[in-house]
C-alpha positions, 0 to 999 in steps of 0.5 A: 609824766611818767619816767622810765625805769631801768628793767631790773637784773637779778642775780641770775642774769649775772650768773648766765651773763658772766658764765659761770655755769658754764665754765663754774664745772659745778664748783662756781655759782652765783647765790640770790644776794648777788655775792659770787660763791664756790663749792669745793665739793659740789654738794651744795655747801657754798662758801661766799667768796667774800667773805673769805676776803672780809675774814683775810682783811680781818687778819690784816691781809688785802687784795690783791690775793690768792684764795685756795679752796682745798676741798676743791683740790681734794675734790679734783684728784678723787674725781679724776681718778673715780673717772678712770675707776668707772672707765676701766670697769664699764669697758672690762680693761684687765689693767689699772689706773696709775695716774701722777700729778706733774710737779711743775703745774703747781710745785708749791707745797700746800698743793703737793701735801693736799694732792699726795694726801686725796691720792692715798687711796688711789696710789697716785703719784707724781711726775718730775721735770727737773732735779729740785722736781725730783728731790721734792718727789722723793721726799714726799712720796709715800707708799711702794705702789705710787709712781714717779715719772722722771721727765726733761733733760737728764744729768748724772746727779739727776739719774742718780737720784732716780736710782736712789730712790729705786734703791729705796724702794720706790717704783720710779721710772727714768723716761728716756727723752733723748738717746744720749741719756740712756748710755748714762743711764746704764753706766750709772746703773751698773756701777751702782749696782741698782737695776732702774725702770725705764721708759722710752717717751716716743716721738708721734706723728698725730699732730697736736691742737691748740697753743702747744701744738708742736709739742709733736712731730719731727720737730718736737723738743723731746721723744725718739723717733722709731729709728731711736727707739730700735736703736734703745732697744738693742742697747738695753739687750746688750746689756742686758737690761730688756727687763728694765723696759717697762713703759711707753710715754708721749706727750701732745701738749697742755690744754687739748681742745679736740677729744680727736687729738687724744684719740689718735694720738693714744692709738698710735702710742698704743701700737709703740706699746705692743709691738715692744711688748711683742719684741719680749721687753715686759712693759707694763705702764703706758704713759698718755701724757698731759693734755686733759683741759680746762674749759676756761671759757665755758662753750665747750668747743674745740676752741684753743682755751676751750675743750669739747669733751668731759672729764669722763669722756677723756677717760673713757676714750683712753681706756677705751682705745688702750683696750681695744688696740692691745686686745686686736694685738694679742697683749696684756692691757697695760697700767695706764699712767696720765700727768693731767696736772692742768685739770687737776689744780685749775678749779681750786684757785683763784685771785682777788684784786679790787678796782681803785681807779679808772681811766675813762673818756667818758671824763670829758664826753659830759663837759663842755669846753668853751674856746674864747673863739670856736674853730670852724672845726669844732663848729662842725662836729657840734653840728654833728652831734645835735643832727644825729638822724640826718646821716647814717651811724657809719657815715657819721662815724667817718665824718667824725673821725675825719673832722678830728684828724684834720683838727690834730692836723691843725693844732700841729701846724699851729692853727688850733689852740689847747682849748679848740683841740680839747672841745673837738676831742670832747665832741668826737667821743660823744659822738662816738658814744651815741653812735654806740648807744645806737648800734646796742638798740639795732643789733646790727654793727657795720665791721668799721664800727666793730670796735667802737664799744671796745675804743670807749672802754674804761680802764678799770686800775687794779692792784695787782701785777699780770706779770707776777699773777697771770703770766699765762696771759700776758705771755700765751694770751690764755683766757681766764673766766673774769666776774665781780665777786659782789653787786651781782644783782645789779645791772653791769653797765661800763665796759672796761678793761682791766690795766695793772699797777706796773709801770709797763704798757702791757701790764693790762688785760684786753681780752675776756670770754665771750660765748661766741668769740673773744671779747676786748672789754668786759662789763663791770659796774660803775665805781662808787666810794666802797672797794670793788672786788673781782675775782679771775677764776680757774688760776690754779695751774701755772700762774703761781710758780711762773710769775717774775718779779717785774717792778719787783712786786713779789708774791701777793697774799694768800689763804687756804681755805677749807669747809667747815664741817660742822656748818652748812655753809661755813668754812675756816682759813687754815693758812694765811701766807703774808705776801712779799714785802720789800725788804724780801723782794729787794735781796731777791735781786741781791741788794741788802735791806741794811746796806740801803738803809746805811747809804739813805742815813748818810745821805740824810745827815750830809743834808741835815749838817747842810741845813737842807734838813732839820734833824727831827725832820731827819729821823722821822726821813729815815724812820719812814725809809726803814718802816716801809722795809717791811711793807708789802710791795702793793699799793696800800688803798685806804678805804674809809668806809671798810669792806663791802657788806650785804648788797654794796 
């Protein structure tokens, strides 16, 4: 008799199952071995994702980790601005592109050095929050045509920063966010002597989308009302300053999803423009905010973690409304300025973490627990069991469940021992579990039985913390593309969740991408003795600056990466950081390595004349103390058998 085989999955079938063509935008793929791999510049060289991993193991960095791909950083700012280069062109506008990545997306400096050099030939500038923002731009800044946008709340030290760089040259531009902040503004200024640029960021009626919605409106944190910013105006003309009115700014959220949104909030920002301009203050810059998205989960929706329109689509839609509102009015087409930082630093990030253990039901659903005297309930739910055919998945299920409460209600008021409630667990998984594998055969899922796959999930144990790596998740629910990074040519068979080394129940992901909806598992492979890596794609935004130092895990490791160009498909690492280490993340929070190794050594020799401990037994005590000072604060997995090589 013949036994049946498991159809064969390939390479390809992984590539479509987790997405990766779909949100991958061109850069992200899946290559015939099974390996996932990038192209930083979408032009064929691949990189293999892990061997990047193999090559930081080989420099005593491990997972989990950051990897940069800086071609692909490169990559985004070009494309980004040869975007708005073809827009402007197509549609005949008079102005130009004056595009500045926002510090605050990503303020590390290896992304501002890669994004300031790609931006050279584009005059592409940066944007500040907040006064260590604009001390970072104005030392970085080069070239007189480059922007900085100055956003936030503004001090006296923050204005006289801005001015100083007007002092120096550079073509910064004070966005009036409050009405307050321009009286400061003109009283620094004229006792300074410096003329500064300024820009007044309006406060719109368009109604923003998706998790930062509000944004906008009559409640929105920043902007003046038309009521304010006639009031601006009148104030800049007493003192005369009308010729310092030079841009229009509004802002309508990170992350827009519906291209409708853009639209009209561009229209309505571009009538605040003409008829400021039509009131004789010289403008010049008009500012249409953040908001260009990134399609995290690939189904190119108006979906929240979602967007249903291109790159060129947003630029051309700008460019486009810009021109057709100012030529309607009878006014010189402004330079237009955006702070897409989100879309510009996405793509070229990602981290690593490898799976370590697992916490599964399916321990308990093959072994059988043989009380010394079976309960009358645990007879019932093995009767259920083997007569599987007789009653429906959903009537089963009921049955089931009921059979295991009324056992939990038994063993409380104690009539039912460890061992009867032990094997009536056991027995309702399993039933459970045939009832699931029932439902994959017949498509169709009654709602009650909805959340059975999602109820028998593995949690797969990765070393890494959500809090300190994916903050974005745990705190705005952000979806971030999920797949292996090797045994993609192997079938996925065990849904699991992803839970952290934290000691906090929340450290953990439950919620993935799906096509259709969000899903509360993902499909991995079965664990075996050789480390399991995956890869959580498209973290460049955020993630990086935003996370705490919850369990005081710290910083993970990090390499950047870039092509090598002499090779087809080779890469070198230009950079390796060593993530935190213990003795860095304790005086974060103002202990001090030498004052804790101090009050440990007193400890151990107080012990050690107690005869509690023998004195060689103390040195080494204190010497593995002091050693793990400077260890990294993740978990140190050994793994016998070394990286996972081809098709493991």
């Amino acid at each position: 008799m013949k036994t049946k085989t498991a159809p064969a999955w390939s390479a390809a079938q992984s590539e479509d199952f987790y997405g990766f063509k779909r949100w991958g935008s061109g850069h992200y793929s899946v290559d015939s071995d099974g390996f996932a791999v990038v192209q930083p510049q979408a032009d064929g060289r691949t990189i293999r994702v892990l061997d990047v991993v193999n090559e930081a193991l080989g420099m005593g960095l491990r997972a989990p980790m950051v990897i940069r791909f800086q071609d692909l950083l490169r990559y985004r700012v070009i494309q980004l601005n040869e975007m708005f280069r073809k827009a402007i062109r197509e549609e005949g506008y008079k102005g130009d592109y004056r595009g500045v990545f926002p510090i605050k997306v990503n303020q590390l400096r290896e992304v501002v050095d890669e994004i300031i050099a790609a931006g050279k030939d584009y005059n592409y500038g940066l944007e500040a929050g907040s006064k260590p923002e604009l001390m970072i731009a104005l030392a970085m800044h080069e070239g007189p045509n480059r922007l900085i946008i100055c956003n936030g709340y503004k001090d006296h030290d923050y204005i006289s920063l801005a001015l100083l760089g007007r002092k120096l040259g550079k073509k910064v531009i004070l966005v009036v966010e409050q009405l307050s902040e321009l009286d400061d503004i003109i009283r620094l200024s004229l006792e300074t002597g410096v003329k500064p640029m300024i820009g007044f960021r309006a406060k719109l009626q368009t109604q923003g989308e998706g998790k930062w919605a509000m944004s906008t409106g009559d409640n929105a944190k920043f902007g003046l009302n038309t009521a304010e910013i006639l009031f601006a105006c009148e104030k800049l003309r007493r003192v005369k300053f009308k010729q310092c009115l030079r841009l229009v700014h509004f802002h309508i959220g990170s992350q827009v999803p519906n291209i409708i949104t853009i639209k009209n909030a561009v229209i309505e920002a571009s009538r605040f423009y003409c008829q400021l301009a039509k009131m004789g203050f010289p403008m010049g810059y008009l500012d249409v905010g953040g908001g260009l998205g990134v399609d995290y989960d690939g189904s190119r929706t108006n979906f929240e973690s979602s967007m249903n329109y291109s790159l060129e689509e947003y630029a051309r839609d700008v460019v486009f409304n810009i021109r057709e509102i100012c030529n309607g009015a009878g006014v010189k087409a402004p330079d237009i300025v955006s702070e897409s930082g989100r879309a510009v630093v996405a793509q070229h990030s990602m981290l690593v973490v490898e799976v370590f253990d697992r916490i599964s039901k399916r321990e308990s659903l093959g072994k059988e627990h043989e009380p010394k005297v079976t309960h009358k309930v645990v007879t019932d739910l093995e009767v259920m069991l083997r007569n599987k055919t007789k009653l429906g998945r959903l009537e089963r299920f009921h049955d089931a469940l009921q059979k295991k409460e009324e056992a939990f209600s038994l063993f409380n008021l104690g009539y039912l021992d460890l061992e009867n409630r032990a094997a009536a667990e056991s027995l309702f998984w399993r039933i459970c579990e045939q009832i699931a594998k029932e439902g994959r055969k017949t498509g169709y899922e009654p709602e009650e039985l909805h959340d059975l796959s999602t109820l028998l999930a593995d949690q797969y144990v990765c070393n890494f913390s959500v809090f300190q790596s994916l903050l974005d998740h745990w705190a705005l629910k952000q979806l971030f593309p999920i797949a292996p990074l090797h045994r993609l040519n192997e079938r996925p068979t065990v849904n699991a969740q992803l839970v952290d080394i934290t000691c906090d129940s929340d450290g953990k992901i439950a919620s993935f991408i799906d096509l259709q909806d969000v899903k509360q598992y993902v499909t991995l492979h079965p664990l075996n003795k050789r480390p399991y890596y995956l890869g959580i794609f498209l973290t460049g935004a955020y993630q990086d600056i935003m996370g705490d130092l919850h369990n005081l895990f710290g910083r993970v490791n990090e390499v950047h990466v870039f092509l090598e160009e002499d090779e087809p498909n080779g890469f070198y690492v230009e950079e390796a950081l060593s993530g935190s280490r213990i003795a860095d993340v304790i005086e974060g929070v103002q202990y001090q390595q030498e004052e804790l190794c101090r009050r440990m050594k007193v400890m151990i020799d107080a012990a050690t004349r107690r005869d509690q401990v023998k004195p060689r037994e103390g040195v080494r005590l204190l010497e593995f103390y002091e050693s793990l000072m400077l260890s990294k604060t993740y978990l140190n997995i050994d793994r016998g058998s070394g990286p996972p090589k081809r098709g493991a």
